[in-house]
N, C-alpha and C positions, 0 to 999 in steps of 0.2 A: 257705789255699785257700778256705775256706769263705767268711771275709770279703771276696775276691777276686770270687767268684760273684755276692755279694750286690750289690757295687759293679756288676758288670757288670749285674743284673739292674735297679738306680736306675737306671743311663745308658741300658740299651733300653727302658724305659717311659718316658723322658721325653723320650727321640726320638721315640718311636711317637707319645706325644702330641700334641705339638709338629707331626707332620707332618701328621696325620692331617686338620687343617681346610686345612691348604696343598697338600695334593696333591688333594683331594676337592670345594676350591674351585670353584666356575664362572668364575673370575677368574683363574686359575691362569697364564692367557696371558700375563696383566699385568706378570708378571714384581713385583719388588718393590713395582709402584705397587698391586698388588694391597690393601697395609693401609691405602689412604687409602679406600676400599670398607668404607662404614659395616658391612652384612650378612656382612664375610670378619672384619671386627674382631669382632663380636658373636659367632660363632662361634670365635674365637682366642680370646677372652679367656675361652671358657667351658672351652675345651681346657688354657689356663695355670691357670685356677680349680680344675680336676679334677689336673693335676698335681701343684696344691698341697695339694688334700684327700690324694691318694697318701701323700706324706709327713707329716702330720700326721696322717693315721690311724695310718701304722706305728710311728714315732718319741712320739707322745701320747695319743691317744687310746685306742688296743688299750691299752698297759701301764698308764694310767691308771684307765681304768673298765673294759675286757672284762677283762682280766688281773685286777683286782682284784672282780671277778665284781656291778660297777654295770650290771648291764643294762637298767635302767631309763634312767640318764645315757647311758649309750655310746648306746643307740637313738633317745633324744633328739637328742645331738649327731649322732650318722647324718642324721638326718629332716633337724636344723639347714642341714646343710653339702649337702645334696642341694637345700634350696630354694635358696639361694643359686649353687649351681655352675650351677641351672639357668633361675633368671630374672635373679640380677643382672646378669648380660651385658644384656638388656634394659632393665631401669632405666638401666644407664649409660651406654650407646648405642643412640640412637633411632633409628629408620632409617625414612628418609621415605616412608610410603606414597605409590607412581603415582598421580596423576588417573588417573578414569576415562574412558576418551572419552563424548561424551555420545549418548547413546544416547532415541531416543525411546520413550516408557512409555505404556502404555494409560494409563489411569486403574484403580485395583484393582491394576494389579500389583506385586509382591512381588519384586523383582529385587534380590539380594546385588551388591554393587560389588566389581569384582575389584580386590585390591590385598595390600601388604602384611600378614597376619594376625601379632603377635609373641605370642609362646609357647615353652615348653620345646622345645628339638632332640630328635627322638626318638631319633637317633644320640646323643647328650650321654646319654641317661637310659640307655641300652644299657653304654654305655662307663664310666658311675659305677657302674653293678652290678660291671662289671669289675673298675674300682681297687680298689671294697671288699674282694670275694671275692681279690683277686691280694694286697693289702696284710694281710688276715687272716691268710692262709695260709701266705705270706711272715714273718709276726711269728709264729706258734704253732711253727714249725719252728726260727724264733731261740732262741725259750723252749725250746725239747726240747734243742736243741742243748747249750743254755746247763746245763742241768741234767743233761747227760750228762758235759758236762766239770768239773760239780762234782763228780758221784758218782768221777768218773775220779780226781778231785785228793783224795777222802775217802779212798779205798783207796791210794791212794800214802804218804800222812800215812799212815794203817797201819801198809801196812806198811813204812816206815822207822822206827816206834816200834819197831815189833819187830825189825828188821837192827840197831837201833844199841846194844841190852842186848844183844846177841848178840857184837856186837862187844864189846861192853865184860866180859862173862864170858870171853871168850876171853883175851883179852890180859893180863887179871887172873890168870887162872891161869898167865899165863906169867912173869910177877911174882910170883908164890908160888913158882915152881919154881926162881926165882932168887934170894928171898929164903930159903929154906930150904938153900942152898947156900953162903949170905953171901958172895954174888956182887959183888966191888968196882966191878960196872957197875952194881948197881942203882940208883944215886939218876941216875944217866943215862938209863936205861929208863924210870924214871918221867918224866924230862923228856919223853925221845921221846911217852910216852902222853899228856902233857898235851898235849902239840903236835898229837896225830892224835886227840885230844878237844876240843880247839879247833876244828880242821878241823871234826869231826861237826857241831859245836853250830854253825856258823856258815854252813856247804854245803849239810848235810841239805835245808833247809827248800826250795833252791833249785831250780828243775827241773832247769837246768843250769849247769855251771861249763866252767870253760877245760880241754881234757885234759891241759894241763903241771897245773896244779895236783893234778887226779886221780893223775896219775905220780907226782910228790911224794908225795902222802899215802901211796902205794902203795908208794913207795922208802921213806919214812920207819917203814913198818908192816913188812918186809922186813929193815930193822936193826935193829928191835927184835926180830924173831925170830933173827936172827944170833948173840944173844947165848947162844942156850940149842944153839949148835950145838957137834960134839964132831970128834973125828977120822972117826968114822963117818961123816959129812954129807958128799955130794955136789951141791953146789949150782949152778945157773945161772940166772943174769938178765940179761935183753938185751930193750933196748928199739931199734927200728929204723924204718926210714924217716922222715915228718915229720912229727911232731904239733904242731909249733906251728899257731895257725888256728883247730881244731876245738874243738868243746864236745861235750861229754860229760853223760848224767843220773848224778849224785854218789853215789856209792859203789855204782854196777851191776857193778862187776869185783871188788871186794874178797874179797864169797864167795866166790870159786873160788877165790882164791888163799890166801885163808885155809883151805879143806879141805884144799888140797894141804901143809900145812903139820901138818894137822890129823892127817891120815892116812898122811904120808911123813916125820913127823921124829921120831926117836928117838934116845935119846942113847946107846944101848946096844946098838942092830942099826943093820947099814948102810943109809941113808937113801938116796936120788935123788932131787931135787926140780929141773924144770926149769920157769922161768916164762916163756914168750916174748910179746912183744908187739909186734907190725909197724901200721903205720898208712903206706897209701898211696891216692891215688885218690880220699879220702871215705869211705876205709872201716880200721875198726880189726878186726885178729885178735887175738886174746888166747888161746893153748896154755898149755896144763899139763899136765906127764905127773911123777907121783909113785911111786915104788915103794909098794907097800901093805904100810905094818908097825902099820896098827891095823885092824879092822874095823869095818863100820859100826855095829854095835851096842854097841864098846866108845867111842863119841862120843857125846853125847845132842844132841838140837836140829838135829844136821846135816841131815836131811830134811826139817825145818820151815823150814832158812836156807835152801836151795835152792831149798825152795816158792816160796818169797816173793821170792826172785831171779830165779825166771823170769817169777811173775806181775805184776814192775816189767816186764820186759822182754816182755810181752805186752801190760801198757798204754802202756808208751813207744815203744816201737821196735816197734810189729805191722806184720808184712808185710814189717820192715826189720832183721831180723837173722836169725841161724840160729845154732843150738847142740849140739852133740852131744857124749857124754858116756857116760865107761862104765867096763870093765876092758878089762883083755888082758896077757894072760902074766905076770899079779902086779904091773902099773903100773895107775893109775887115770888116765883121760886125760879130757881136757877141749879141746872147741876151738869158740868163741863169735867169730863174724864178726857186728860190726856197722854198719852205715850211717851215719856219722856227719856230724853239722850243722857246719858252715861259722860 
């Protein structure tokens, strides 16, 4: 969007410029023969000269010497490109001064001959104040920009350092409770985890992935909890409408479904764990409703994962999701509508 603006805001300064000596012409009549008019060129070429400073102040000169704090060079090259935008039109295009008619003179008198005087346009020197201050302004606002969306990208890196040991204590403990059992799936489980630790190390870093793949990783993490389930376990999973198309930011739904897991599976009381997940329109739901057979304070981390879960979803999707979350009648529910890219 932003870069969209910017494009717009080059292509109206360089019409504007561009028109500004052909509509303000006295030649304007002329129609096209207007550029064979030595005084309408001299004037145009000062208007393409200032266009051109536009772009080279913003694109070279601001990040070369203002940015890097040459204010000595940057004011230099200002003065530079200000004498040129506003006499070389003159050196390169001479424009023949009238004869005078001739006129009789006292003797003693002091009589100026009217005609051509060449010199800076006082409209040219008005209109170079412009580009300067418009192309500054323009470039410090790139730079803000630009350093918003790094600080943006530093906290993401965060906090996926911190979802991804999170995910990896979780699942490890679900491998100790299958290893303490001498569970004949476990060297499968561990497969499944190498596979959804592949995914981490290889997704994470990305902003976004495909949402089949996310599904995957999500089915793949889903089987590996299937293994520690018993007769008690009431389970559903349903994925619905079309998610081929969409991208998704990589691992933004795992928390939830990993608390619901966390806090509705027990091998020893009856469990309900429901995970639903629809995508239509451009937009993905993601439900979960768990019966509550641990409390939150017999989980440790759980309130720091869901920190960190909403403030991805604050910096990626603002303004473009919604999330609400809670108890009711001994079930823990979850329901996360988000806005999804194409």
């Amino acid at each position: 969007m932003k870069a969209n603006r910017n494009t717009f805001i080059f292509v109206l300064t360089g019409l504007t410029l561009l028109c500004i000596p052909i509509v303000t012409s006295p030649d304007f009549s002329k129609g096209i023969h207007m550029f064979d008019v030595p005084p309408f060129q001299r004037s145009f070429l000062g208007y393409v000269l200032l266009l051109l400073y536009f772009f080279l102040n913003y694109f070279l000169f601001i990040p070369k010497f203002y940015s890097q704090k040459k204010y000595v060079i940057f004011g230099l090259v200002t003065l530079a490109c200000f004498l040129l935008v506003t006499f070389l039109p003159d050196v390169l295009i001479s424009v023949q001064a009238p004869q005078p008619p001739q006129v009789f003179r006292e003797p003693g008198m002091n009589m100026r001959e009217p005609g051509f005087h060449p010199g800076p346009q006082p409209g040219l020197i008005f209109q170079f104040g412009l580009v300067f201050i418009l192309s500054l302004l323009l470039r410090i606002q790139h730079q803000i920009s630009e350093l918003k969306n790094e600080k943006i990208s530093a906290e993401l890196s965060y906090l996926k350092a911190k979802i991804n040991p999170h995910f990896l204590f979780n699942t490890l403990n679900s491998l100790y409770a299958l290893a303490l059992t001498q569970n004949k799936q476990t060297p499968m489980a561990i497969l499944k985890l190498s596979s959804l630790m592949r995914y981490v190390v290889s997704e994470s870093e990305s902003k976004k992935v495909s949402l089949k793949k996310e599904l995957t990783y999500i089915e793949d993490y889903i089987e590996l909890q299937k293994l520690r389930f018993s007769e008690n376990v009431e389970f559903h999973y349903e994925v619905s409408g079309e998610p081929n198309g969409y991208e998704i930011a990589p691992l933004i739904l795992i928390n939830y479904i990993e608390n619901a897991f966390k806090f509705g599976l027990h091998t020893d009381k009856r469990s309900i764990i429901e995970i639903l997940i629809h995508v239509e329109n451009s937009r993905l739901q993601l439900k979960t409703r768990n019966r509550i057979v641990y409390k939150n304070g017999d989980v440790p981390g759980t309130e720091e994962g869901l920190q960190n879960s909403k403030n991805r979803l604050n910096l990626i999707y603002s303004g473009n999701y919604s999330l609400e979350s809670g108890e009711k009648d001994g079930f823990y529910l979850v329901n996360l509508n988000i806005k999804l890219d194409d």
